[in-house]
LUMLO-304017 format. One record per residue (C-alpha): y, x, z; residue in one letter. Coordinates in pm, whole numbers, plus 50000, padded with zeros to 5 digits. Layout:
BEGIN
YXZa ...
# end
This chain:
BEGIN
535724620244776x 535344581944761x 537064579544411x 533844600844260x 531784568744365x 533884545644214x 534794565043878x 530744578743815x 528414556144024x 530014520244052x 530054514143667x 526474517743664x 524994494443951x 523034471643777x 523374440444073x 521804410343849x 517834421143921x 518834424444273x 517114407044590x 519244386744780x 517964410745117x 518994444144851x 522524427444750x 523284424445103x 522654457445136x 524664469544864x 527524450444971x 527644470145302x 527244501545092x 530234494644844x 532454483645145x 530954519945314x 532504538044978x 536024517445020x 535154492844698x 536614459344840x 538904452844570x 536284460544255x 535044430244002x 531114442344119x 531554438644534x 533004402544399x 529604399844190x 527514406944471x 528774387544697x 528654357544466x 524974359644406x 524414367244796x 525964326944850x 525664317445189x 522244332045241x 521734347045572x 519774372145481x 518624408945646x 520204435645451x 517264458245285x 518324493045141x 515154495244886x 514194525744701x 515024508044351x 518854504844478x 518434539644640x 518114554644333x 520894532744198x 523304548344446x 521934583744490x 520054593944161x 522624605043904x 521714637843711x 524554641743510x 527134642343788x 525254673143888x 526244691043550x 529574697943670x 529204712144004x 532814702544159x 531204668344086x 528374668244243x 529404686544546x 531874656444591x 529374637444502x 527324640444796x 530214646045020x 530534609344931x 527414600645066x 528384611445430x 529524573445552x 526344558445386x 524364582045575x 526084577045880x 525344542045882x 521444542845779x 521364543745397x 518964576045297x 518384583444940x 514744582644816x 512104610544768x 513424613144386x 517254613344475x 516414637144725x 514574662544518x 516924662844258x 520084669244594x 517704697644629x 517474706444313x 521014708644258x 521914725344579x 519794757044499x 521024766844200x 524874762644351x 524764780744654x 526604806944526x 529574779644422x 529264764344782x 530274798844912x 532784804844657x 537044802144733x 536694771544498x 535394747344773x 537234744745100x 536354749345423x 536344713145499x 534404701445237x 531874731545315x 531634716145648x 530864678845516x 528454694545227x 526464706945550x 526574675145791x 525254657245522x 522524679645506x 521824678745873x 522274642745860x 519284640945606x 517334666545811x 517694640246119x 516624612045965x 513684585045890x 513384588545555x 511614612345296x 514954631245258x 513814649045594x 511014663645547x 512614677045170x 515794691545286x 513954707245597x 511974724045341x 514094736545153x 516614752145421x 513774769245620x 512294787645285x 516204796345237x 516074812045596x 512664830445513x 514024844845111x 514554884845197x 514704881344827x 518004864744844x 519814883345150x 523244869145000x 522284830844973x 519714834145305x 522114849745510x 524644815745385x 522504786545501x 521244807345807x 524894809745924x 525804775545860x 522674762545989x 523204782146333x 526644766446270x 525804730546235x 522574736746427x 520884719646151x 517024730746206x 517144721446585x 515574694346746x 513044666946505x 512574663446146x 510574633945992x 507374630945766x 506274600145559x 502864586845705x 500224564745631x 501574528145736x 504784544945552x 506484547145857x 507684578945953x 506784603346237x 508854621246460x 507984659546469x 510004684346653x 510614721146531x 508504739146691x 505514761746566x 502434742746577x 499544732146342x 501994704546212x 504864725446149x 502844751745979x 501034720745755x 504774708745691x 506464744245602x 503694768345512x 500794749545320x 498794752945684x 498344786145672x 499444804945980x 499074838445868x 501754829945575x 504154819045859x 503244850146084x 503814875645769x 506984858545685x 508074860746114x 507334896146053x 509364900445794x 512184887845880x 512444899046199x 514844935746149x 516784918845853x 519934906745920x 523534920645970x 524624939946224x 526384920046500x 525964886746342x 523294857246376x 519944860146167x 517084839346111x 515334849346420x 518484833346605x 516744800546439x 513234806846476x 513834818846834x 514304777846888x 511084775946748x 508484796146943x 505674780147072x 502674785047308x 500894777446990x 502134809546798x 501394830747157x 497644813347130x 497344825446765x 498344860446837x 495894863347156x 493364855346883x 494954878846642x 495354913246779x 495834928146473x 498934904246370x 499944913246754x 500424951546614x 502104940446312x 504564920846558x 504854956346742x 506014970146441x 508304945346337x 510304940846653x 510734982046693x 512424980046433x 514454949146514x 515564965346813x 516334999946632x 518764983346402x 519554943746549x 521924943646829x 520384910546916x 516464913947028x 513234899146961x 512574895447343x 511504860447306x 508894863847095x 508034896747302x 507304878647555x 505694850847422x 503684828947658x 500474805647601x 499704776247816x 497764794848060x 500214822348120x 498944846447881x 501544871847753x 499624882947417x 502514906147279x 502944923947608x 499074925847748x 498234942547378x 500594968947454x 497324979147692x 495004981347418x 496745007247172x 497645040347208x 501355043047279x 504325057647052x 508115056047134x 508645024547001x 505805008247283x 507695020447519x 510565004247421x 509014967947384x 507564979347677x 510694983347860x 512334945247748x 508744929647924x 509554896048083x 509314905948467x 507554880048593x 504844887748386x 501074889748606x 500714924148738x 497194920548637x 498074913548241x 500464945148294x 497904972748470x 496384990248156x 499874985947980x 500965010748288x 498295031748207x 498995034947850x 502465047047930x 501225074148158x 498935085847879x 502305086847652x 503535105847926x 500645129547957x 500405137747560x 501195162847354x 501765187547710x 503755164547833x 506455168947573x 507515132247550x 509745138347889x 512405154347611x 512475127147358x 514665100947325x 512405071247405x 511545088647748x 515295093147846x 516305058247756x 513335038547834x 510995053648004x 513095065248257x 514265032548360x 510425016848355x 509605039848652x 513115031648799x 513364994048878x 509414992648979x 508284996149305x 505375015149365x 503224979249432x 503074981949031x 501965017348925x 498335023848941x 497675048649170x 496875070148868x 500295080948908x 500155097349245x 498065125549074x 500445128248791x 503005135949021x 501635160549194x 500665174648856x 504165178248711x 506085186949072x 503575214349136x 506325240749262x 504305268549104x 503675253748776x 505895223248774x 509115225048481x 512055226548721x 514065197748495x 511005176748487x 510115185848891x 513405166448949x 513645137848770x 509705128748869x 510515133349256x 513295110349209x 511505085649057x 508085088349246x 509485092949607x 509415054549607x 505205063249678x 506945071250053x 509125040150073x 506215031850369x 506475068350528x 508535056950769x 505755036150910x 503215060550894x 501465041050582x 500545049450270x 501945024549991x 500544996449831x 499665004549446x 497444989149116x 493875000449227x 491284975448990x 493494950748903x 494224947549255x 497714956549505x 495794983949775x 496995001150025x 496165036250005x 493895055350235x 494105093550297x 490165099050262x 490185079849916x 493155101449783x 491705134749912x 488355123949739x 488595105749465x 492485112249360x 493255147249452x 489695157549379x 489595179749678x 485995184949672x 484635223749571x 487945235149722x 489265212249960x 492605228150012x 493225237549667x 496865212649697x 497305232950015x 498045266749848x 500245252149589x 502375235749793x 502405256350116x 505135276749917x 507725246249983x 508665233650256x 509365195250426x 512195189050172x 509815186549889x 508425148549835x 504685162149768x 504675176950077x 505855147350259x 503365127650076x 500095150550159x 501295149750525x 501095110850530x 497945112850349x 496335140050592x 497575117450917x 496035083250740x 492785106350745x 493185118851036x 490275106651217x 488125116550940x 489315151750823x 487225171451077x 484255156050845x 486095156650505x 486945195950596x 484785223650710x 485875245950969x 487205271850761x 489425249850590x 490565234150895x 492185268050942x 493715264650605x 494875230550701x 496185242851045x 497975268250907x 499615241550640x 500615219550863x 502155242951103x 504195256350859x 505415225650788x 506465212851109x 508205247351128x 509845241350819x 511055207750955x 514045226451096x 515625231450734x 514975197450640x 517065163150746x 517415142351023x 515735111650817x 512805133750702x 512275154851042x 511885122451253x 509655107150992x 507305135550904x 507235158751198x 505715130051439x 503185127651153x 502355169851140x 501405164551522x 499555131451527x 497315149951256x 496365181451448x 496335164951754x 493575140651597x 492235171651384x 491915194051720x 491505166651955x 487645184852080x 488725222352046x 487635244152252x 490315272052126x 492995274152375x 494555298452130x 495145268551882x 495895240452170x 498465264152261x 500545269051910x 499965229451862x 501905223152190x 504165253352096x 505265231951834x 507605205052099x 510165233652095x 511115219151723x 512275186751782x 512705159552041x 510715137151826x 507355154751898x 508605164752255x 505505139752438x 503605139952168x 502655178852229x 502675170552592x 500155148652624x 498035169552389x 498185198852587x 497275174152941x 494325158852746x 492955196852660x 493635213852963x 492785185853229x 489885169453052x 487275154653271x 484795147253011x 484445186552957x 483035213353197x 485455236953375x 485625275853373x 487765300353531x 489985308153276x 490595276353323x 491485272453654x 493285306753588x 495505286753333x 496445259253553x 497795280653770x 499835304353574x 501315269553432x 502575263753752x 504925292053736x 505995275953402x 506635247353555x 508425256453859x 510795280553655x 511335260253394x 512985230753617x 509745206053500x 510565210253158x 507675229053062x 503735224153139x 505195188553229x 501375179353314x 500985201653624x 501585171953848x 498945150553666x 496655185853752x 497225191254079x 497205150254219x 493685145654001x 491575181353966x 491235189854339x 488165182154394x 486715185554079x 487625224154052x 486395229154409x 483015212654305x 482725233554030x 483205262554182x 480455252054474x 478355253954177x 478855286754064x 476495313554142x 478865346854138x 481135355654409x 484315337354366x 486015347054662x 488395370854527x 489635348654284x 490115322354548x 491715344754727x 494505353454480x 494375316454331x 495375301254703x 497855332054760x 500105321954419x 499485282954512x 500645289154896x 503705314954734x 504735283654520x 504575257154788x 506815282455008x 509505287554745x 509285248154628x 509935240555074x 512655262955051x 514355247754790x 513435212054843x 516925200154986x 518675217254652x 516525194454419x 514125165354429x 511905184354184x 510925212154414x 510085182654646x 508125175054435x 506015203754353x 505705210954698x 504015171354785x 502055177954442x 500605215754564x 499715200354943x 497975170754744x 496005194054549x 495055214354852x 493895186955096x 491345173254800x 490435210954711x 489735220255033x 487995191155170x 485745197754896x 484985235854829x 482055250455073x 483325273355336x 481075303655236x 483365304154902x 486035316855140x 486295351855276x 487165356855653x 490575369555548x 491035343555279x 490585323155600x 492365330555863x 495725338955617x 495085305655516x 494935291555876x 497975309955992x 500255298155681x 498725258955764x 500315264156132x 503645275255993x 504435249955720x 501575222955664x 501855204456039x 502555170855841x 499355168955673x 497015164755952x 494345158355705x 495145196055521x 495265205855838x 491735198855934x 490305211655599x 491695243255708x 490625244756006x 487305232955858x 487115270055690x 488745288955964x 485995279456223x 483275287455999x 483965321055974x 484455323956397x 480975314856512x 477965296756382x 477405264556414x 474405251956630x 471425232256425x 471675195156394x 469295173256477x 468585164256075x 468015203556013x 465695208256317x 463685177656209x 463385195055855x 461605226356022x 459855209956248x 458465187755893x 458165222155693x 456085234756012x 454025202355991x 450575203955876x 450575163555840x 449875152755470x 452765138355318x 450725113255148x 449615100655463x 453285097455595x 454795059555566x 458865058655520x 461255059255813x 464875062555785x 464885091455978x 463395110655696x 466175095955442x 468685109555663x 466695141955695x 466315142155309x 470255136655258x 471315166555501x 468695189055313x 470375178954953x 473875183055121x 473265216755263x 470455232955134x 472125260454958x 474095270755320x 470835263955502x 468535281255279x 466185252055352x 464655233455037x 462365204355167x 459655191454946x 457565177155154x 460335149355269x 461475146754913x 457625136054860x 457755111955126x 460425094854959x 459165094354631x 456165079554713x 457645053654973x 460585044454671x 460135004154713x 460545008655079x 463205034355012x 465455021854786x 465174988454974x 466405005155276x 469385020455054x 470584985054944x 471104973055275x 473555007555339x 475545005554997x 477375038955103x 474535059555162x 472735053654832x 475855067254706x 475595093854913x 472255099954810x 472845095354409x 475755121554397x 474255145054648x 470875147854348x 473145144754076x 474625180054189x 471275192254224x 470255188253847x 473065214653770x 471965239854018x 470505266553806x 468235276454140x 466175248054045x 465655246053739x 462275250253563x 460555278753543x 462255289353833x 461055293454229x 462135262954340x 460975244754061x 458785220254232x 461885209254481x 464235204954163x 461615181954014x 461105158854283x 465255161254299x 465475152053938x 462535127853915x 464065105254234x 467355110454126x 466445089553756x 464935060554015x 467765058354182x 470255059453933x 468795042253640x 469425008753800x 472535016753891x 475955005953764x 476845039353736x 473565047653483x 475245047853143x 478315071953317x 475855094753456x 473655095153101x 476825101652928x 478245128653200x 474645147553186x 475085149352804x 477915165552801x 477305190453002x 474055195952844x 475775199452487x 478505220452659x 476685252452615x 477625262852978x 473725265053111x 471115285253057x 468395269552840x 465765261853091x 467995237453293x 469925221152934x 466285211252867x 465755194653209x 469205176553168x 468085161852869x 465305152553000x 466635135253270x 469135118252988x 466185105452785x 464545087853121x 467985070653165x 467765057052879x 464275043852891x 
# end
């Protein structure tokens, strides 16, 4: 390629005008292009002498070397023409703006020679380093040749010549890196490829939307399987492009187009610019997808998202897609796009992404009556990720305002679900599945995060609804796995246990315990609901009550202490409350003591008998004496018939002579049915007062009259005795009283509990004949006990009862009453 220098251009250097700094120059150039032996190297070294000068490539002797038209004119001329220029370039001798042009010039109109058979491979090769060798360097030639490859890339006119230099750029990686532009000291500036203001000055007359149209069009041509131009533009992307197209929204929808169809037909994608970034993280392509209504090809793009794109720049883009989902009756779950794409978008997300819009839709297109069985499927698949937390007994995190939330059952009853005009309107949908299905599992959770707040979000009648839901659930736990039994049943209980936890329908405490029998994993759980609802000490006791406790000893003794497991906890803690309460009552409760002691006393006989067989019946015979000595000890003997009595007494000789304490209880009850006791000195000194004609206003304290007072609260109702006149005495003497009680700690006690079972006696309650004494009982009771430490237990014991519905109105008044002065 040499010989085309010394044949065309070295006859025509013209060397006499020449600067000594230029000749030098042109001496390295002609030694460069292998012209040692020639008559004009001898020349120019002649005239250079022994000057030492800097060599100076000038544009005059530029032109000299590089600007020669008519070698052009025959093409396998020039293209070994400027082959030859390869080692000149290579050593820092660039052809001027002119020379350069007219390269250019050439070039264009012989691409289609370049790609013919009639130039080599090789010489292909060196035709395209020179090029890149002029692209790289500081000289005008850059900034031309740049030019004119890039508008090559961007000519969809000329697919045949484009697709040429695009290969061979890709090749030779020829538009990578930094071109260079003339400035105004006529140095030259380094600029990299890369689309900013510059580059768009340099290549597209400054005018971005030019470049941008010409991106978009470019973007789905190409061939099949091979390199394009967006393999070179790719390099190029910028945070400056992604800042025009945040400010450009509608070129952001032309991009939308262009890339759908880039990756319809271009095995290679367009996810770079997809995901386009500016300098503050903005992802303008992908956060526009949020602003448009969605086609197929959205959710493709949609699908190739960076993913560590901001959840927050991705929210309304989620939303979008489940409006896609949503239109046209859902009919999008059938097309190609869905099945593809939009299949794997809900696949490889958690549920920390997917606003919680979603929940609803899924209950929407699983409904098992009006859910499309294909569709029922796939969404349950794909959505039981909302129970990945289940397991826990927590709702999931999802997108609620631009923010990761943890669900709460009241919010998705209320505000998702809608539950409002009909509260259990998901209830009768679903209630025809069973645990398997997802939804179900789902409400479940969602009912037990609520639990403490459904008895306010329901009304009573759809409690039942919800009862009879959730029963049928844990029932239907029995078809469903291990995984989902242990997870969900726990969950069924927790909520009606929560739900029910105040009932007052043993009917209902009943089938919630009932429901142990199902599983292991609910075993205590039912347990320890049925304990807190039948041996509750914050509620008043009845006789069906009582009754219960102890047919549930049968249970328990037949059952080995596998069922009614709480009877122990009963009968170690409720004997003296149930013998209190039934001091209280005003019927006859003999009879039922009578039969109530005969099936305890049958129990503790077989329990003794068996006690060497088994611990347990040990046991139940320790637990029934237990319950005995505190009932006993308690309960007044008048509650007791004669015959009650003495059975009683004769069974304590044969089989209770190692509880002294029982013992005496009994024998408490046996002797007060043999002969009556003679007066005390307390109840003789309350006649002798009653007989009294002394004003009690007049009468200063003594203990003797606290003591007298005490014995008439204790036994007034045996005695028949109600003393006002003491209680007076008292009441106006309380300084002197009460200072009296703090020196005897255990007799202000005494005193306190003795008029705290007077305000329930119905006998004294307003409106009643012994009206006045229950006043003065209920009035010194509040002086006592306001002070107390005991006050705020006593205020909040006498409410309950009073809100129990278990008096009459006259005395649920006076409790109240008493309440209110408490709190004072």
């Amino acid at each position: 390629m040499l010989e085309i220098f010394k044949n065309k251009i070295l006859p025509k250097l013209e060397t006499t005008q020449l600067s000594a700094p230029a000749a030098k120059a042109l001496l390295q150039v002609l030694e460069l292009q292998d012209c040692q032996d020639t008559k004009v190297l001898e020349q120019v070294k002649n005239s250079i002498g022994n000057l030492n000068n800097e060599a100076v490539f000038t544009e005059e002797l530029a032109q000299q070397i590089y600007y020669h038209p008519e070698v052009y004119a025959n093409e396998e001329e020039g293209i070994a023409f400027i082959i030859s220029w390869l080692p000149l370039l290579e050593n820092g001798f660039y052809p001027d703006k002119k020379s350069s042009e007219k390269l250019i010039e050439f070039l264009y109109f012989s691409l289609g020679y370049l790609q013919s058979k009639a130039i080599s491979e090789k010489d292909r090769t060196q035709i395209f380093s020179v090029l890149k060798a002029l692209v790289q360097s500081e000289s005008n030639a850059s900034l031309i040749v740049a030019h004119f490859l890039i508008r090559r890339v961007f000519d969809i006119r000329d697919c045949v010549n484009s697709d040429f230099i695009i290969q061979n750029c890709i090749t030779h990686q020829i538009l990578l890196g930094n071109y260079y532009v003339l400035n105004s000291d006529n140095g030259f500036t380094k600029n990299s490829f890369s689309i900013d203001n510059e580059f768009i000055h340099h290549f597209f007359k400054g005018d971005w939307h030019k470049f941008v149209n010409a991106l978009h069009l470019i973007l789905p041509v190409g061939k099949v399987y091979q390199p394009n131009a967006f393999n070179i533009i790719t390099a190029w992307l910028s945070t400056d492009l992604a800042e025009f197209y945040q400010e450009h929204t509608d070129l952001v929808f032309t991009a939308h187009t262009a890339l759908n169809e880039r990756f319809l037909f271009m095995e290679e994608e367009g996810i770079a610019l997809l995901n386009l970034q500016t300098k503050d993280g903005i992802f303008p392509l992908i956060s526009a997808l949020g602003t448009k209504e969605w086609d197929a090809g959205d959710v493709l793009l949609f699908n190739n998202r960076d993913k560590n794109i901001p959840q927050n720049q991705l929210d309304q883009c989620y939303l979008r897609f489940l409006d896609w989902l949503k239109a046209e009756s859902g009919s999008n779950f059938y097309t190609e796009a869905f099945q593809e794409f939009g299949k794997h978008i809900l696949k490889v997300e958690s549920s920390t992404v997917l606003p919680v819009a979603y929940i609803l839709f899924w209950f929407e297109k699983c409904n098992p009556k009006s859910g499309i069985p294909d569709q029922i499927e796939l969404y349950n698949s794909l959505f039981s990720r909302f129970l990945s937390t289940g397991s826990t007994g927590k709702l999931p995190v999802v997108r609620l305002g631009n923010e990761d939330v943890e669900l709460k059952g009241e919010y998705l009853i209320e505000e998702i679900f809608l539950i409002k005009n009909n509260r259990t309107k998901w209830i009768s949908d679903l209630e025809s599945s069973n645990l398997t299905d997802p939804l179900n599992q789902f409400l479940i959770l969602t009912f037990y995060d609520a639990r403490e707040k459904l008895a306010t979000l329901f009304d009573l009648d759809n409690q039942k609804v919800l009862f009879a839901y959730l029963e049928k659930m844990a029932y239907s736990a029995k078809q469903a796995d291990d995984k989902v039994k242990k997870e969900c049943l726990p969950l069924v209980v927790k909520t009606l246990t929560a739900l029910f936890a105040e009932t007052n329908d043993f009917t209902l405490v009943n089938k919630i315990w009932a429901l142990k029998n199902i599983d292991p994993s609910v075993l205590d759980l039912c347990n320890d609901y049925a304990q807190l609802q039948y041996v509750n000490e914050s509620r008043p006791l009845f006789l069906g009550l009582l009754q219960s406790w102890y047919n549930f000893l049968s249970d328990y003794y037949y059952s080995l202490g596998t069922e009614s497991v709480w009877i122990p906890h009963m009968l170690n803690t409720q004997g003296r409350r149930s013998a209190a309460y039934l001091n209280e009552l005003d019927e006859n409760v003999s009879h039922f003591l009578n039969r109530a002691l005969v099936h305890l006393f049958d129990f503790h006989k077989k329990s003794k008998q068996k006690a060497e067989s088994n611990q347990l019946f040990q046991s139940i015979q320790t637990d029934i004496e237990n319950y005995l000595e505190d009932f006993l000890k308690e309960l007044m003997e008048h509650n007791l018939t004669k015959e009650t009595a003495e059975n009683m007494y004769i069974y304590s000789k044969a089989h209770f002579a190692h509880r002294k304490k029982l013992q005496e209880s009994i024998q408490k009850h046996h002797d007060y049915h043999k002969v009556e006791e003679p007066k005390s000195e307390k109840a003789i000194l309350v006649e002798q007062l009653q007989k009294s004609q002394i004003n009690s206003s007049e009468m200063t304290f003594d203990p003797k009259y606290a003591s007298a007072v005490l014995h008439n609260l204790e036994s007034y109702k045996t005695e028949g005795t109600c003393d006002s006149k003491l209680l007076e005495v008292l009441d106006k003497n309380i300084i002197e009283f009460k200072t009296w009680l703090s020196e005897t700690s255990t007799t202000e006690a005494k005193f306190i509990q003795a008029l705290y079972m007077t305000l329930l006696d119905k006998n004294l309650a307003p409106e009643t004949p012994l009206e006045t004494y229950g006043n003065l009982c209920r009035n010194l009771f509040v002086k006592l006990a306001k002070d107390s430490k005991m006050a705020s237990s006593y205020q909040m014991g006498l409410a309950a009862m009073a809100n129990s519905g278990a008096y009459p109105e006259n005395l649920t008044t006076a409790l109240l009453q008493v309440v209110n002065l408490l709190k004072v």
